[in-house]
Backbone bond lengths (Angstrom), bond angles and torsions (degrees), N, CA, C in turn:
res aa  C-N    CA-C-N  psi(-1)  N-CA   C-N-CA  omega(-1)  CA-C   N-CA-C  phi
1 X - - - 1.452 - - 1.528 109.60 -
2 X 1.093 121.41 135.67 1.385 131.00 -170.74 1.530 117.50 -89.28
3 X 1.512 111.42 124.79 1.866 102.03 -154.86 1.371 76.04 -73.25
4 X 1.549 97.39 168.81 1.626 135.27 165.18 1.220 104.59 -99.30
5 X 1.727 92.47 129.97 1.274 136.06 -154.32 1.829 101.69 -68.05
6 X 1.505 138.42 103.75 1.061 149.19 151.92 1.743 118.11 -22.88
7 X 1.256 114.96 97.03 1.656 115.58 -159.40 1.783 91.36 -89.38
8 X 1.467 85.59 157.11 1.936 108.21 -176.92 1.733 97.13 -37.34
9 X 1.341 107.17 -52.06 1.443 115.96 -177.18 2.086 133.94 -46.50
10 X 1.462 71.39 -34.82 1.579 74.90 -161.40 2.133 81.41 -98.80
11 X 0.885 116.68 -10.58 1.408 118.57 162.44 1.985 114.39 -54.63
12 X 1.885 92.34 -38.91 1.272 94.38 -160.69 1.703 85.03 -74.08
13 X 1.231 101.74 -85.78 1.786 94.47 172.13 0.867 140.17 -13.72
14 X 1.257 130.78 1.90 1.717 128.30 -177.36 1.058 122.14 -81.65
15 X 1.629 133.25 122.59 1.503 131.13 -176.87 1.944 107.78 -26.19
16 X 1.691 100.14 -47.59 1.949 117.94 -164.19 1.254 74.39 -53.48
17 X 1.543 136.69 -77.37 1.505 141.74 -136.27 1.711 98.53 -57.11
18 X 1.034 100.71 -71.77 1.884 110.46 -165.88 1.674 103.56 -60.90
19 X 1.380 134.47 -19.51 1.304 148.25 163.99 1.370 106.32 -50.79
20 X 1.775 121.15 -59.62 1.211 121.23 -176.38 1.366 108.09 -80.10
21 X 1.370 130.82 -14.28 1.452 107.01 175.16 1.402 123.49 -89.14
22 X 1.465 116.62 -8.23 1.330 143.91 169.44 1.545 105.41 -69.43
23 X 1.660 111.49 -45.71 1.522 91.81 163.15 1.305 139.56 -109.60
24 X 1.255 92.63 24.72 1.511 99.02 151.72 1.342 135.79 -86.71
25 X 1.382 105.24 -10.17 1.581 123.85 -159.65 1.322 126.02 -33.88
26 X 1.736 112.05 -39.07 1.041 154.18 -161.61 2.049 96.57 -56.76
27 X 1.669 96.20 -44.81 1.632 108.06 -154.10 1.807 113.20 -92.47
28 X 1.701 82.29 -21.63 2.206 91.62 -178.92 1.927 105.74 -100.28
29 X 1.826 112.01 -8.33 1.395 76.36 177.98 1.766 108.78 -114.08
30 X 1.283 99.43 139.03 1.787 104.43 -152.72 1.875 88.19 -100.76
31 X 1.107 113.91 -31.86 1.757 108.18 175.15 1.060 112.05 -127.38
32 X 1.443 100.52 91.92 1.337 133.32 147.14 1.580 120.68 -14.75
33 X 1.227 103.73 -77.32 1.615 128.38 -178.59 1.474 110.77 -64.12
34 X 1.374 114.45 0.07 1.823 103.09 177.42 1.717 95.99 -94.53
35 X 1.675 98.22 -15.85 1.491 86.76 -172.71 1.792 126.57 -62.32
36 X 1.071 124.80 175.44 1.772 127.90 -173.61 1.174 95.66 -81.51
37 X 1.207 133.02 177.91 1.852 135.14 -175.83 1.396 84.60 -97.63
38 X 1.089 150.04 -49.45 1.598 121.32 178.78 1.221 124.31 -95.08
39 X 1.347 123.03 18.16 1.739 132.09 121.52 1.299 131.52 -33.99
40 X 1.715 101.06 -73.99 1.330 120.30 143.58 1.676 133.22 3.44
41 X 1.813 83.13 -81.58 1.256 89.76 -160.22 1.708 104.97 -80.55
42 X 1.344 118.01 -2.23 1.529 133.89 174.22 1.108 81.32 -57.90
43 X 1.498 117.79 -90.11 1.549 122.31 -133.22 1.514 128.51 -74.18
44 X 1.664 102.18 -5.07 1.169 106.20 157.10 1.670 113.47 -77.39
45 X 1.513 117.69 -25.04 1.368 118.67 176.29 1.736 97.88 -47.90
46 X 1.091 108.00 -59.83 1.415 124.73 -143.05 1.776 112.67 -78.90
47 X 1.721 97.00 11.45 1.341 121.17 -178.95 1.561 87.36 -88.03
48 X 1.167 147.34 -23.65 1.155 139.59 -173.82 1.383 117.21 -101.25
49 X 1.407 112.67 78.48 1.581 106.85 175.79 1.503 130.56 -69.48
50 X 1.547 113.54 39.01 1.306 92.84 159.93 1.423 92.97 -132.06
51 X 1.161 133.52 17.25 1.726 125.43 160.54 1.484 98.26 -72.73
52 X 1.124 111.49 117.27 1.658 132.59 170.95 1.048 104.77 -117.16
53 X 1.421 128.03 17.03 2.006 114.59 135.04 0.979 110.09 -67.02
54 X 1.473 115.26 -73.76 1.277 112.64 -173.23 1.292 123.33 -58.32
55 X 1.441 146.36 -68.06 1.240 150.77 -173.18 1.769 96.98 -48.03
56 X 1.522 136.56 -37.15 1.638 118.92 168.43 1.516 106.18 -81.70
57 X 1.329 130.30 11.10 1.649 124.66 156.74 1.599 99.40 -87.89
58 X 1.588 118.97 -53.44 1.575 90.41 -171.36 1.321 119.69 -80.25
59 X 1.541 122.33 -6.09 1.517 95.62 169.50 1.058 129.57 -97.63
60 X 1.796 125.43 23.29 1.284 153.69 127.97 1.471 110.52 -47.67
61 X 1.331 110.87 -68.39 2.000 102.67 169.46 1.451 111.50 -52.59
62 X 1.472 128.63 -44.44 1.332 134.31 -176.16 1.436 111.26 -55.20
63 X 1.511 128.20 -49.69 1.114 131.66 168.21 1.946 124.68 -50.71
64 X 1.540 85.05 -35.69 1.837 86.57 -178.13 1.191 93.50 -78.24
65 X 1.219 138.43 -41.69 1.783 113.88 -164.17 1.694 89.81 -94.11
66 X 1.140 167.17 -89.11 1.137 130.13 173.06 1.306 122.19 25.94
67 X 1.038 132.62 -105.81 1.275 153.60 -178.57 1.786 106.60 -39.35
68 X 0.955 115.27 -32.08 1.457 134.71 -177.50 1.429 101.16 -72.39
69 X 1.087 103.60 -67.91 1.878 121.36 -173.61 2.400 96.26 -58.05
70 X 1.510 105.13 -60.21 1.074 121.44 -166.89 1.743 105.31 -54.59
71 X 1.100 108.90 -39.23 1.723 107.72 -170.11 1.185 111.27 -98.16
72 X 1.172 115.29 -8.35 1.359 113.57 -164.43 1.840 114.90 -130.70
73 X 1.249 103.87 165.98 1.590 106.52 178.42 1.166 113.69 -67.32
74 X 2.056 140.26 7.88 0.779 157.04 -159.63 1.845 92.61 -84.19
75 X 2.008 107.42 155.43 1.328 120.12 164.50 1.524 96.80 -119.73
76 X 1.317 79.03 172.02 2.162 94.32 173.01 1.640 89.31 -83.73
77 X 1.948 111.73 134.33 1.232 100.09 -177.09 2.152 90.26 -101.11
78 X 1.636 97.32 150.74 1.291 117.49 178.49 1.480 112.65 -108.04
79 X 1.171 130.93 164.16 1.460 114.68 137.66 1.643 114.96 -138.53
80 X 1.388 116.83 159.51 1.406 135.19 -151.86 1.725 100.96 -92.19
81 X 0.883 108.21 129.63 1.994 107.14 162.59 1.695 118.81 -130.11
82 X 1.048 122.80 123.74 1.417 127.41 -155.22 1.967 89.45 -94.38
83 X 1.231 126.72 143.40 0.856 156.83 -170.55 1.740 108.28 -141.35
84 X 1.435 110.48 118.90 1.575 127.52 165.66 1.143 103.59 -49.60
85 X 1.750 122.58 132.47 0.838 142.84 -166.16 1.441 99.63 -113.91
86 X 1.682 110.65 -73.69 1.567 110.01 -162.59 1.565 90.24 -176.73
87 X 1.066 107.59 141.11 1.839 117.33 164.49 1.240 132.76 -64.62
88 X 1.465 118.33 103.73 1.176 114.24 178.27 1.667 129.46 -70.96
89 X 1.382 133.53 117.43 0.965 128.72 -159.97 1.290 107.19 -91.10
90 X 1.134 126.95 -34.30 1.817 128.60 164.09 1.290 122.25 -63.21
91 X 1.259 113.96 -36.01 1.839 119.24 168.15 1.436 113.21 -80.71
92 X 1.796 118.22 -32.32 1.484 113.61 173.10 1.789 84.26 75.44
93 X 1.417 130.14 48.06 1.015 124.64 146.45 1.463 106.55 -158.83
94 X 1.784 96.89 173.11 1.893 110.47 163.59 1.499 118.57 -51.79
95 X 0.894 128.62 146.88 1.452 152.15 171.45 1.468 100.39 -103.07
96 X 1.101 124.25 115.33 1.500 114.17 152.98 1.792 128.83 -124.56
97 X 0.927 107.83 -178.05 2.046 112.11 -169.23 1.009 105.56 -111.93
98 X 1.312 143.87 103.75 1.459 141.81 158.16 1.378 114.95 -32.49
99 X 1.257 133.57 113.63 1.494 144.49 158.48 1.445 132.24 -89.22
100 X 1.397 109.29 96.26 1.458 103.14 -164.98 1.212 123.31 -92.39
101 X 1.431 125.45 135.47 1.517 108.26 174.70 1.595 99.39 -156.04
102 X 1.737 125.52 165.47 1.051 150.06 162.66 1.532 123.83 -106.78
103 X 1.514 103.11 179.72 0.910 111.97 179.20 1.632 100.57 -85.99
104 X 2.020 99.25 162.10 1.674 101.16 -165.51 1.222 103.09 -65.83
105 X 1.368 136.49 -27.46 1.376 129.11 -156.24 1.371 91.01 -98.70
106 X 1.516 140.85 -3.21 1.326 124.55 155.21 1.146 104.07 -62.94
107 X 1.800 113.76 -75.49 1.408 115.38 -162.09 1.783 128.24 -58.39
108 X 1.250 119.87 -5.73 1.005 125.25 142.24 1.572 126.92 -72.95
109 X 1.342 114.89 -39.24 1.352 104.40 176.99 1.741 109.50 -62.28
110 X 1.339 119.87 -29.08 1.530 134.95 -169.77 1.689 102.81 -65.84
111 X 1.046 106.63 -51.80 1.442 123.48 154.06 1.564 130.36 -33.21
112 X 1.229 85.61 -60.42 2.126 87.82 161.80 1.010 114.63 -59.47
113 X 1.302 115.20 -32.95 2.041 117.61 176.14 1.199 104.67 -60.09
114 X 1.568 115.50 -63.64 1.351 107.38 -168.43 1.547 126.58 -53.41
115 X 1.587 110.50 -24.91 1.402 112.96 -170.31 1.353 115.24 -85.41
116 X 1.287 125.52 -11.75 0.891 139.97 141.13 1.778 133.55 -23.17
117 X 1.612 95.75 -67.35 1.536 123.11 -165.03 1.759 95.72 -86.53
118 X 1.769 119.01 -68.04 0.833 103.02 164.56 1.462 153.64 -75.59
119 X 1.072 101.20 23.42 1.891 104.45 -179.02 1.418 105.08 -154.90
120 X 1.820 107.48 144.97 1.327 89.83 171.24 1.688 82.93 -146.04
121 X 1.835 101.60 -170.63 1.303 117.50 -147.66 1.328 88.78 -96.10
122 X 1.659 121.57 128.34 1.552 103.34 144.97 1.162 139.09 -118.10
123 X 1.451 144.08 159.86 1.636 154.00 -111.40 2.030 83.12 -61.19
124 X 1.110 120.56 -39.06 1.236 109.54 -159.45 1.631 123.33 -85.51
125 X 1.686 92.31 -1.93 1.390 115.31 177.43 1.917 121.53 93.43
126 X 1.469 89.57 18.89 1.348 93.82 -165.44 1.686 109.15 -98.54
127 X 1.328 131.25 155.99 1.274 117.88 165.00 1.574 141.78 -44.85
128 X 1.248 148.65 100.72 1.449 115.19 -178.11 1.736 105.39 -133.48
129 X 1.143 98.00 165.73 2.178 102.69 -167.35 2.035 86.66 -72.10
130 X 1.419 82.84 135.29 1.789 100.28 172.44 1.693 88.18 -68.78
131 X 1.775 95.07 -167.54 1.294 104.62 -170.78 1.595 102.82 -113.51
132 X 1.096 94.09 7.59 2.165 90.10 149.60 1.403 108.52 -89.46
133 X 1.420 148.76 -32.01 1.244 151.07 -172.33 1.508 100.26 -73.31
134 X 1.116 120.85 -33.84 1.360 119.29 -160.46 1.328 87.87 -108.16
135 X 1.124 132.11 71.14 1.815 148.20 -154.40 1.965 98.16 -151.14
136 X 1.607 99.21 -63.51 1.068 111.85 167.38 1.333 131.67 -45.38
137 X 1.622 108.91 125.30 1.429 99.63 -175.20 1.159 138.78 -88.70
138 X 1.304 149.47 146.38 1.397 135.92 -127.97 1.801 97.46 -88.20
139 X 0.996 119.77 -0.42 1.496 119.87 -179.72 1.831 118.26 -107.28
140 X 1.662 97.31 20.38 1.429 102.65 174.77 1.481 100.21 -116.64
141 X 1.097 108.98 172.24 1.800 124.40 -137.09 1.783 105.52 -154.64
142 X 1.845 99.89 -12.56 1.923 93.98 170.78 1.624 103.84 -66.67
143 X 1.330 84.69 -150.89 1.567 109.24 172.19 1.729 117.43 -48.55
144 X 1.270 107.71 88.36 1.300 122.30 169.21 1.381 133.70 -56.87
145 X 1.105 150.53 121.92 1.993 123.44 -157.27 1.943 74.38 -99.14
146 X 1.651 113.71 152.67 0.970 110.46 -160.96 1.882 82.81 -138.69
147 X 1.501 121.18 142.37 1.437 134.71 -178.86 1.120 108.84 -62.99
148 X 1.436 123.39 -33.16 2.016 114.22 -179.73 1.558 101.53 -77.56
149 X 1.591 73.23 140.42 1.782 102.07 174.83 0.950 114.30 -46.40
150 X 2.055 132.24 -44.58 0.851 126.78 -153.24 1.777 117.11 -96.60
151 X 1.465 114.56 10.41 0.919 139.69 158.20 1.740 139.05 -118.27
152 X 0.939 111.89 155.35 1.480 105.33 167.62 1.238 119.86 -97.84
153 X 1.493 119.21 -59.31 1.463 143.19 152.65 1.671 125.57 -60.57
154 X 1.220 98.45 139.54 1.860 90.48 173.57 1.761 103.03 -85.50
155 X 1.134 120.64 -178.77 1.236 98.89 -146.30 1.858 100.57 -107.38
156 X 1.453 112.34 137.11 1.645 78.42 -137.76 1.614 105.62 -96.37
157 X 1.358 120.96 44.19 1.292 137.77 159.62 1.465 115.39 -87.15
158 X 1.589 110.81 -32.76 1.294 105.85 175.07 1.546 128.02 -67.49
159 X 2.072 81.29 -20.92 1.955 88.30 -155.42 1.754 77.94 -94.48
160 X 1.567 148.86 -16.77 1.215 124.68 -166.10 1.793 103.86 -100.63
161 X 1.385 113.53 11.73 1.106 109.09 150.72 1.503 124.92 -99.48
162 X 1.392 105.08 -8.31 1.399 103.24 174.18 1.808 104.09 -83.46
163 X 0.901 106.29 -32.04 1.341 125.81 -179.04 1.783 101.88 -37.25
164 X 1.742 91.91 -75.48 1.592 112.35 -175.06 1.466 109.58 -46.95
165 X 1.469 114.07 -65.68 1.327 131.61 165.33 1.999 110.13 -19.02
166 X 1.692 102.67 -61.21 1.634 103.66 -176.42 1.362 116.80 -69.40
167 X 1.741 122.65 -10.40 1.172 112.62 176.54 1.788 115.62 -93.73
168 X 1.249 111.20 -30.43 1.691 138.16 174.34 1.805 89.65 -47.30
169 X 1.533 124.88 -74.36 1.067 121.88 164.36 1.144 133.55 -13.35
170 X 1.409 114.15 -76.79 1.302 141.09 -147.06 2.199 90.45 -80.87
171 X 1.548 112.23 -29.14 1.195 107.88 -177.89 1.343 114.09 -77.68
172 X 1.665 116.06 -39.11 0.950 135.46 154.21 1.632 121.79 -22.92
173 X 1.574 104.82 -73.06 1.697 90.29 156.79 1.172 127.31 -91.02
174 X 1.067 148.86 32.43 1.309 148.98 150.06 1.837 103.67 -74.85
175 X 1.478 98.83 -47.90 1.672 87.58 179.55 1.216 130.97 -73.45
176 X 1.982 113.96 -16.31 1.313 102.36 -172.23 1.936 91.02 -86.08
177 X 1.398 121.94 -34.38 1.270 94.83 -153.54 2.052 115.93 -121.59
178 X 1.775 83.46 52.25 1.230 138.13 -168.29 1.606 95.82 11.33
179 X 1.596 126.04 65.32 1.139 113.42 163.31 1.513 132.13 -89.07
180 X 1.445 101.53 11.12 1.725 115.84 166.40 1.585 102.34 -126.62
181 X 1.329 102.20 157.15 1.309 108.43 161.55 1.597 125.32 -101.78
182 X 1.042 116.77 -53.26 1.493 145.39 -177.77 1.830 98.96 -95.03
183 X 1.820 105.81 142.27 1.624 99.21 -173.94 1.841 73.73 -134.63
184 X 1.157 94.73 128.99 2.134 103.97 179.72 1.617 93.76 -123.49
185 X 1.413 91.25 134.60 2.058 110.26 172.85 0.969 87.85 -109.71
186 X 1.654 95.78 149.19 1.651 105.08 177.24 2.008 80.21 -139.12
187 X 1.452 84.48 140.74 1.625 109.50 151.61 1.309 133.38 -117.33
188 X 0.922 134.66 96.55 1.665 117.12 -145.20 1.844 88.78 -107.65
189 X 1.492 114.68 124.53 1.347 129.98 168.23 1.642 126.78 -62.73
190 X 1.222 104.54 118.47 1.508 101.89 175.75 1.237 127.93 85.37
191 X 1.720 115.04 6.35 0.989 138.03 -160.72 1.590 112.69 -41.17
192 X 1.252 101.20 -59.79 1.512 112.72 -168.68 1.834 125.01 -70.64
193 X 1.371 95.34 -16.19 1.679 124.01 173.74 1.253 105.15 -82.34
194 X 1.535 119.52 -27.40 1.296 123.19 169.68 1.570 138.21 -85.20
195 X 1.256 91.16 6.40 1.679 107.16 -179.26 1.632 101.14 -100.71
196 X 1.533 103.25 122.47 1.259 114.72 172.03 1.728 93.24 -74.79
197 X 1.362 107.41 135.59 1.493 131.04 150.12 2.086 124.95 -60.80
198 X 0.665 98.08 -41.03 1.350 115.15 154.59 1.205 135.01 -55.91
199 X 1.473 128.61 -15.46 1.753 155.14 -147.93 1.423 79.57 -130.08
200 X 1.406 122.67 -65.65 1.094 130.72 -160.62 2.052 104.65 -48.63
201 X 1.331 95.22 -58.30 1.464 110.80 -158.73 1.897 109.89 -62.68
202 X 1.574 86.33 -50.15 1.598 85.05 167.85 1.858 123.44 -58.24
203 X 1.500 117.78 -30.20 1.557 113.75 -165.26 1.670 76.40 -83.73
204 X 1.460 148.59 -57.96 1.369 120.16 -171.20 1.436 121.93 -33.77
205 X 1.823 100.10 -62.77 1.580 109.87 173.29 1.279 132.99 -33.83
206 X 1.780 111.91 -25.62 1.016 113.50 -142.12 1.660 94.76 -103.65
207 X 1.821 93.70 -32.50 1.861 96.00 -153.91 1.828 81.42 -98.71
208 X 1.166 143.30 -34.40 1.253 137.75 -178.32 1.924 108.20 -31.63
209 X 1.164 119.03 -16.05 1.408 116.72 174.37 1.641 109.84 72.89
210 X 1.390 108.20 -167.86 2.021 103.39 -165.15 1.589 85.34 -97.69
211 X 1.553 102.66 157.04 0.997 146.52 -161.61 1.342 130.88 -132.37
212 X 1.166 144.53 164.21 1.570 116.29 143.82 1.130 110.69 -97.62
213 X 1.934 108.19 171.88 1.029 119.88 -123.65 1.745 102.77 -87.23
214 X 1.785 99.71 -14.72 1.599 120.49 -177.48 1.225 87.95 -72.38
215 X 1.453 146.63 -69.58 1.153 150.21 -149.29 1.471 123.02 -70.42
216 X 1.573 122.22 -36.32 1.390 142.90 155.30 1.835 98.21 -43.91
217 X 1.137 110.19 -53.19 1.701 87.26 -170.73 0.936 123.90 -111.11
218 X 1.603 125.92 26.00 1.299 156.27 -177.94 2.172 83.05 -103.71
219 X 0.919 78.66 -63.53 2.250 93.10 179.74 1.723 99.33 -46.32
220 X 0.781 125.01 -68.23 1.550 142.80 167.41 1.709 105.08 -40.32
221 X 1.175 108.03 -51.00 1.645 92.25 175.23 1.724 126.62 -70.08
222 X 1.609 84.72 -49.56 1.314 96.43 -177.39 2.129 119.21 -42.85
223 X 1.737 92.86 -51.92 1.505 115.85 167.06 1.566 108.53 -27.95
224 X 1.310 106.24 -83.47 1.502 119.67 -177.93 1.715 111.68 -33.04
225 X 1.205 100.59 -52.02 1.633 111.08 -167.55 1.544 109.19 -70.79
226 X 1.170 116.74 -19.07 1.533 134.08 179.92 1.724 117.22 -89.29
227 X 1.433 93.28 -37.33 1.834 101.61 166.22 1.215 124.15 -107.58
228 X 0.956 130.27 42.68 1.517 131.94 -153.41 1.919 107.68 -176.36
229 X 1.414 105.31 112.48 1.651 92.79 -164.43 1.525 93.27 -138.64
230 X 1.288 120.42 164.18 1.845 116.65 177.08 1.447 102.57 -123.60
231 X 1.048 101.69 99.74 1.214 131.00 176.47 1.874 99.64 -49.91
232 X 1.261 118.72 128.78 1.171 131.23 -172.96 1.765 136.65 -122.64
233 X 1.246 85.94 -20.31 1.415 76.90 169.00 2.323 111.09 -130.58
234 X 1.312 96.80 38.72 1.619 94.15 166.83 1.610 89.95 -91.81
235 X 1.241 116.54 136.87 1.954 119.06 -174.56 1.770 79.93 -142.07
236 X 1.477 139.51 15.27 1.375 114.94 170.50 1.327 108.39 -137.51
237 X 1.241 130.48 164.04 1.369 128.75 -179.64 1.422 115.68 -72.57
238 X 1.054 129.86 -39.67 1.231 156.27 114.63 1.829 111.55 3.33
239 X 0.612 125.82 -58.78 1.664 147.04 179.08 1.712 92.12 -70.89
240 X 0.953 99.51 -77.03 1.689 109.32 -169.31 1.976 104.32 -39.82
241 X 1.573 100.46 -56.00 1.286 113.20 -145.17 1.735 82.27 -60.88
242 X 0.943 119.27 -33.64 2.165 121.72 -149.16 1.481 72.73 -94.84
243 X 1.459 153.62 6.45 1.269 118.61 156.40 1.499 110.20 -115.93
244 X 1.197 128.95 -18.61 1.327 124.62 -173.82 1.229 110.07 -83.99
245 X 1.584 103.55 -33.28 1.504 121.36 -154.68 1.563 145.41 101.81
246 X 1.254 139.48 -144.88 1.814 101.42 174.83 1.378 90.82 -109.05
247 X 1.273 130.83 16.21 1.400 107.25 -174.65 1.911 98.04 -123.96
248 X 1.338 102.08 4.21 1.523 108.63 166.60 1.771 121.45 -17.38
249 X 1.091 121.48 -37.71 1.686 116.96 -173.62 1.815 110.81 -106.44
250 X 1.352 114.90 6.95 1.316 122.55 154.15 1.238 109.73 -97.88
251 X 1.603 130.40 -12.35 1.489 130.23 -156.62 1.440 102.86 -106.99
252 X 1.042 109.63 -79.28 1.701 127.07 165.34 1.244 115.76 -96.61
253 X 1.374 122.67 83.57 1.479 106.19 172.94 1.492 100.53 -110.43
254 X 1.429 130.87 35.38 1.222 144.39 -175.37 1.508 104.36 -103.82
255 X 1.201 110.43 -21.04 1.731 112.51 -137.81 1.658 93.47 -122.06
256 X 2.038 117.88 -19.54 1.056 124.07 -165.44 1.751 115.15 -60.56
């Protein structure tokens, strides 16, 4: 009899799955201090992987919101914190950076998604990047999905000095063997506020290749739930407008 085929889903759910994103925890959360004091005091618990009280209580919580988020018209809820950026001298005001973060048992549950999409098993049992990871082009330098267990990401100080390092180079010979003339910086504003989520979801859908037909909309859910978040604590118009921007209710009025 031929086993039945293990769907993207019940992949995400798996004690193994939510186990490894629990111990990675250590490597995806970069602000500490946005966390709640019994966030906090979790994730230092959860620095200890061999307490298996705790770590089989949260991937019991991990599973209910899972399943919550997964079946339902539900998002992972976030909330936004604006951080001073730099003074604007033409507006005669602050500039600030949206800082996003959740709760731990979100961003771990967010985490099971990702391990999912980016990594999969091969015959010998070893880690390797699925074929959405290997999407990325070898001349980007963000968030890297990285082969140790004990991470998800490579760590991305290492990769933005390699980064700095490849452009120092690369200017380096350009000047001795003058194959540019002109060297132009670009900063482009707002960049990331400017990426439709939607653009995003279709080029996965699109370049991820055929599938079956369980797995395509298991792929499709997961997507959505990964780009798509409900923002929870903007409660003023005011709040909203300094993060969306002034044209916020033609842009996202999905998300308001």
């Amino acid at each position: 009899m031929e086993d039945k085929k293990v769907t993207l889903i019940q992949k995400v759910l798996s004690d193994e799955n939510i186990f490894s994103a629990i111990y990675s925890v250590e490597s995806y959360i970069s602000e500490v201090n946005l966390l709640p004091k019994e966030d906090l005091e979790l994730f230092y618990k959860l620095k200890d992987k061999y307490n298996t009280v705790i770590i089989e209580e949260i991937i019991d919580e991990c599973k209910k919101l899972l399943r919550n988020v997964l079946y339902s018209g539900e998002y992972f809820e976030i909330k936004v914190f604006f951080k001073a950026k730099k003074w604007d001298d033409k507006a005669h005001c602050i500039k600030y950076r949206p800082i996003h973060t959740a709760s731990l048992i979100t961003q771990i549950c967010i985490v099971c998604l990702l391990n999912q999409i980016m990594f999969k098993e091969s015959k010998d049992g070893k880690r390797e990047l699925s074929d959405l990871a290997q999407l990325i082009p070898s001349n980007f330098y963000g968030n890297i999905p990285t082969l140790e267990s004990e991470r998800i990401f490579y760590d991305w100080r290492q990769k933005y000095k390699e980064y700095t390092e490849k452009v120092i180079q690369t200017y380096d010979e350009a000047a001795k063997n003058h194959s540019y003339k002109y060297e132009v910086a670009l900063d482009l504003e707002n960049f990331f506020p400017s990426v439709n989520p939607d653009v995003l979801y279709n080029f996965c859908i699109k370049k991820i290749g055929q599938l079956h037909q369980e797995d395509a909309i298991d792929l499709e859910i997961v997507l959505d739930k990964l780009l798509k978040f409900k923002v929870i604590n903007l409660t003023s118009s005011k709040s909203i407008e300094k993060y969306y921007g002034e044209d916020y209710k033609e842009l996202r009025p999905h998300s308001i």
